[in-house]
Kinemage of the C-alpha trace (Angstrom):
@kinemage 1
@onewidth
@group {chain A} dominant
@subgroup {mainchain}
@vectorlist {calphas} color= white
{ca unk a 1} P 71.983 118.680 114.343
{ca unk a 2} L 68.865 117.471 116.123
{ca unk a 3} L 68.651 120.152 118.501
{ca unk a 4} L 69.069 123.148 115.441
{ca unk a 5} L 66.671 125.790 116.007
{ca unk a 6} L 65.096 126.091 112.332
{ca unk a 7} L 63.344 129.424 111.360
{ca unk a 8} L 59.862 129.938 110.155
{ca unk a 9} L 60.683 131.552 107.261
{ca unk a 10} L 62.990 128.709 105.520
{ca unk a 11} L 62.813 127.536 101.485
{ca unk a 12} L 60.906 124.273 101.395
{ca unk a 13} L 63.630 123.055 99.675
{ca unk a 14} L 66.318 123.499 102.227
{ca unk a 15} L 64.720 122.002 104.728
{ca unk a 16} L 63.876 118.854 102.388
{ca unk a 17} L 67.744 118.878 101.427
{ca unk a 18} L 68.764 118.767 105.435
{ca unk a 19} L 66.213 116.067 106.283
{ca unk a 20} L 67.513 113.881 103.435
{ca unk a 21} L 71.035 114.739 104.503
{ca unk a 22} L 70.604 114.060 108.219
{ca unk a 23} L 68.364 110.861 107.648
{ca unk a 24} L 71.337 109.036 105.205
{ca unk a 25} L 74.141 110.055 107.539
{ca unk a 26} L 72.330 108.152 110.093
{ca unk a 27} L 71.195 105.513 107.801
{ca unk a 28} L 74.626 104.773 106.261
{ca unk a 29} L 76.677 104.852 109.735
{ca unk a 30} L 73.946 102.178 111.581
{ca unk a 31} L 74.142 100.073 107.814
{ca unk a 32} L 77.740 100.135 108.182
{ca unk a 33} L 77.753 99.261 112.046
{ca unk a 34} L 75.174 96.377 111.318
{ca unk a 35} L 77.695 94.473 108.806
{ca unk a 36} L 80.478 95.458 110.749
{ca unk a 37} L 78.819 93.514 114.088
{ca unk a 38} L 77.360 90.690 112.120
{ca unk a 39} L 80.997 89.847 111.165
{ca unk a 40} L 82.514 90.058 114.020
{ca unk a 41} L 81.509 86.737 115.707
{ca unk a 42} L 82.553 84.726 112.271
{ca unk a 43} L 85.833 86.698 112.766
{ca unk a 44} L 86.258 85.471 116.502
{ca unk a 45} L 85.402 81.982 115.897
{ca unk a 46} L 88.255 81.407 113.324
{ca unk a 47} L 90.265 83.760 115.899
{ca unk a 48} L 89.388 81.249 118.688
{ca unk a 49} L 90.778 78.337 116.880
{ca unk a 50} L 94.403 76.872 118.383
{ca unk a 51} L 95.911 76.998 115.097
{ca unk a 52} L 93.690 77.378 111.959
{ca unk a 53} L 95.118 75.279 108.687
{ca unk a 54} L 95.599 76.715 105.537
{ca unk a 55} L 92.062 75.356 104.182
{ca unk a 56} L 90.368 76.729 107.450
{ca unk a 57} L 92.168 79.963 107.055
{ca unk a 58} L 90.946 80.001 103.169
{ca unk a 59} L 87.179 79.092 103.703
{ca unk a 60} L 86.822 81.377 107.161
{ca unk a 61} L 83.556 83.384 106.846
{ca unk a 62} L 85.647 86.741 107.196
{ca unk a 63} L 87.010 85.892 103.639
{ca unk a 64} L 83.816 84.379 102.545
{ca unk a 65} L 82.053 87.635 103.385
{ca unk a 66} L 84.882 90.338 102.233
{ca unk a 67} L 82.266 91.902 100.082
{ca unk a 68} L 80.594 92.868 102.966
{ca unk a 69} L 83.306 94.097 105.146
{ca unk a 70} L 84.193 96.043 102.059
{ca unk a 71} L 80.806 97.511 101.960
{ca unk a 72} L 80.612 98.311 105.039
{ca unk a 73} L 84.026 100.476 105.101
{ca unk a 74} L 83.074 101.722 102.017
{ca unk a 75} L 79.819 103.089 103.490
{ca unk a 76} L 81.087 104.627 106.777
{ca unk a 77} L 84.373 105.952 105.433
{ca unk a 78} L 83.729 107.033 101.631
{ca unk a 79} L 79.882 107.302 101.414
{ca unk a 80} L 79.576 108.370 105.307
{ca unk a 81} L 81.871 111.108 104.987
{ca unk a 82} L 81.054 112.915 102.196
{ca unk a 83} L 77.339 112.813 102.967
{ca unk a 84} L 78.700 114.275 106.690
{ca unk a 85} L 80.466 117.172 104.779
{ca unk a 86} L 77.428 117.887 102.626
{ca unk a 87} L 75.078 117.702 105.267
{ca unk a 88} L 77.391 120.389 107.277
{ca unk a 89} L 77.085 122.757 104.140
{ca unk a 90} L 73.254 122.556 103.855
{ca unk a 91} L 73.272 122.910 107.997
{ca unk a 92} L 75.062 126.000 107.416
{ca unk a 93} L 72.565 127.356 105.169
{ca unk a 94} L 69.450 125.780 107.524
{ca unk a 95} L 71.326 127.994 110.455
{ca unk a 96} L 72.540 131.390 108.890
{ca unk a 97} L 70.537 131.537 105.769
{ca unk a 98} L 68.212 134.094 107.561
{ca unk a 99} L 71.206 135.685 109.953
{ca unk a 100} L 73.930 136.127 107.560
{ca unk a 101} L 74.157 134.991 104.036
{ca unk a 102} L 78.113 135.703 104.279
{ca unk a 103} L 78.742 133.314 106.712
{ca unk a 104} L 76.854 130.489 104.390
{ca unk a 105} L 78.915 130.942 101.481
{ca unk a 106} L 82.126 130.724 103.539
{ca unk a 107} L 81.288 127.733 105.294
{ca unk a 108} L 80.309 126.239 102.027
{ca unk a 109} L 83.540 127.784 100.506
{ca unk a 110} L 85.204 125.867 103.223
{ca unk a 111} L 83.524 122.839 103.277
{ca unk a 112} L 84.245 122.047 99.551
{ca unk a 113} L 87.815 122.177 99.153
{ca unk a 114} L 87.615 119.861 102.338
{ca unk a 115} L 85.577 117.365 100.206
{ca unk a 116} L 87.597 117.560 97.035
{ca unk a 117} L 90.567 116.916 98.991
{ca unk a 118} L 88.545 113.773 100.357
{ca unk a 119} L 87.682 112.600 96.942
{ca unk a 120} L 91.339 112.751 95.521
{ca unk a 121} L 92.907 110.999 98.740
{ca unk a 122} L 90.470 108.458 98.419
{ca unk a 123} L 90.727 108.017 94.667
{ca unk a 124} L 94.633 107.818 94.886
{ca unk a 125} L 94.165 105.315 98.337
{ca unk a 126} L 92.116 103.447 96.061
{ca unk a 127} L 94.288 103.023 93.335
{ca unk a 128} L 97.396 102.130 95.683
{ca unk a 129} L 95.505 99.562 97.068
{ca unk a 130} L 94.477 98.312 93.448
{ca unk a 131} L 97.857 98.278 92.232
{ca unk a 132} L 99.217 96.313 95.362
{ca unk a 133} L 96.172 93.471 94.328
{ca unk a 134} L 97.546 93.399 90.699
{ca unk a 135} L 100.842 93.669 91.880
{ca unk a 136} L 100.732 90.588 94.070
{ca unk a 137} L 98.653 88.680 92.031
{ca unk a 138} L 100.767 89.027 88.755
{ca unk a 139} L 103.084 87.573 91.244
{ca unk a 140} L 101.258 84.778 92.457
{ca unk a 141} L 100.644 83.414 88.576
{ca unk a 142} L 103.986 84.144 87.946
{ca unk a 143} L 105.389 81.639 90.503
{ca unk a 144} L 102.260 79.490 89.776
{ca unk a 145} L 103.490 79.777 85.935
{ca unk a 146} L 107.363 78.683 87.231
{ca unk a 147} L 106.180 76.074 89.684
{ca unk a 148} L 104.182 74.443 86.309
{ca unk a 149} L 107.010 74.797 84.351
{ca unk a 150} L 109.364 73.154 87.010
{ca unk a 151} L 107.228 70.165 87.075
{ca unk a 152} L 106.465 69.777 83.680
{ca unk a 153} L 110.722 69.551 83.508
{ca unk a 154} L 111.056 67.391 85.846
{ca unk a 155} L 108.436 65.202 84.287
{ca unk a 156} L 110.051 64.940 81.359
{ca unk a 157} L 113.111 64.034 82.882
{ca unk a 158} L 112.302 61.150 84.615
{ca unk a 159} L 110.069 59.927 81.181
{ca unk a 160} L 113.361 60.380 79.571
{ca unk a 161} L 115.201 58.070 81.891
């Protein structure tokens, strides 16, 4: 993509769309690689530990900093790719506009079935992952909700005797 050999004769506006294109593919992949290696070394130093409690396990910085690590998969995987795909249309246009305007529209006739399959896999990833959360935590207050209940009984049992 660097090394494209752009003609004279382009539209302004295609060239502004590729250069926008190429400079947040970049931008999103280094944003993404910056969290990702300014987490690691909180990562490794609960890693490191003999055997981490509970409480150590619960405050380590990797949970403390989820958002981020979120983030950052969401920006090279979700963000990263589709800006990848649509950058690969408009390079097909920057490339063949002026050679053959067939071989544009196929590439681009390509390239977007590719991305709406992208965008329903990730949609329906997304909401498996959601309802595994809800899932597990509508477990965890239900056993929370029994455990109270448990020890509310045997409370009253030994105020009874």
């Amino acid at each position: 993509m660097v090394e494209v050999h752009l003609e004279d004769d382009l539209p302004t506006f295609l060239l502004v769309l590729f250069a926008i294109c190429t400079t947040l593919v970049v931008s999103i992949h280094l944003i993404a690689l910056f969290i990702s290696t300014c987490i690691l070394p909180h990562i490794d130093a609960v890693a490191g530990d003999a055997k981490p409690s509970a409480s150590a396990l619960r405050l380590s910085p990797h949970v403390r900093l989820r958002w981020y690590i979120e983030l950052a998969w969401v920006l090279s995987t979700g963000v990263g790719i589709l800006l990848f795909l649509t950058q690969m249309s408009v390079l097909t246009w920057v490339r063949f506009v002026g050679v053959n305007y067939v071989a544009s529209v196929v590439a681009v006739a390509v390239i977007v079935p590719a991305i709406i399959i992208f965008v329903v896999f990730a949609v329906h990833f997304y909401r498996q992952l959601i309802a595994h959360k809800y899932e597990r935590v509508t477990h965890d207050i239900t056993e929370l909700e029994n455990a109270v209940l448990e020890l509310e009984l045997a409370n009253r049992r030994t105020s009874a005797i």
